[in-house]
RODO-2510 file (C-alpha; in nm, 4 decimals, decimal comma):
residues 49
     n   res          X          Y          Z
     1     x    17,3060    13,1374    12,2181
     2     x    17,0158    13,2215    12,4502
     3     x    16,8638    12,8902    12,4520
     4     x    17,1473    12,7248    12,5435
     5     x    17,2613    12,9678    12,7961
     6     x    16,8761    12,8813    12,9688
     7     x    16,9167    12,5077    12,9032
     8     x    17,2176    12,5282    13,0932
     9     x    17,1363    12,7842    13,3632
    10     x    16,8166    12,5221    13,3962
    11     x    17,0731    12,2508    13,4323
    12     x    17,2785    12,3953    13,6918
    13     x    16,9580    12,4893    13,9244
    14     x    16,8419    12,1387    13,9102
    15     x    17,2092    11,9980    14,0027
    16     x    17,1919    12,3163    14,2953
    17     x    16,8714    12,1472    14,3951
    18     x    16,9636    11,7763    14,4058
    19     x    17,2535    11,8618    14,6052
    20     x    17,0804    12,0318    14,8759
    21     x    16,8144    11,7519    14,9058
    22     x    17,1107    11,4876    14,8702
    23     x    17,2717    11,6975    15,1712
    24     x    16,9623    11,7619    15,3832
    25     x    16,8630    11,3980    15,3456
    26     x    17,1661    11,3494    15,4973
    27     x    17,1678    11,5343    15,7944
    28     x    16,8182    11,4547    15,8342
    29     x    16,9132    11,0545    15,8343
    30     x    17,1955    11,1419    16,0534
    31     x    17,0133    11,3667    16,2835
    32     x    16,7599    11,0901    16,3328
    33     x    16,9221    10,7863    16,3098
    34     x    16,9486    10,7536    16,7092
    35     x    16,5421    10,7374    16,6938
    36     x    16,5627    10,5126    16,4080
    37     x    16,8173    10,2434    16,5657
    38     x    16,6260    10,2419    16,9187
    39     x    16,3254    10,1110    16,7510
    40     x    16,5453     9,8157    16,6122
    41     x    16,6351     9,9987    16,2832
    42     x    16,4069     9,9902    15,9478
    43     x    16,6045     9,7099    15,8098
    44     x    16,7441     9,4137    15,9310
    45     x    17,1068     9,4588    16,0130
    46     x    17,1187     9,8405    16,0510
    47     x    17,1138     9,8030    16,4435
    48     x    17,4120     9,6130    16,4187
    49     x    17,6228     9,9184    16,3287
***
């Protein structure tokens, strides 16, 4: 019972974790996406939006 208890509690930290970076990647592209589209965007067709 404790094993599993630690794979899951293991589990659940990593999910915590990839949400935050999935969210602060986020903001962070959002945040910086006016400096990104004034140099002409980093692919073709993103200053176009």
């Amino acid at each position: 019972m404790s094993s599993r208890v630690k794979i899951r509690a293991r589990l659940w930290l990593l999910y915590f974790l990839a949400s935050i970076a999935v969210i602060g990647a986020g903001t962070m592209a959002f945040l910086y996406y006016p400096f990104i589209s004034s140099r002409g965007g980093v692919t073709p067709g993103m200053s176009e939006i």
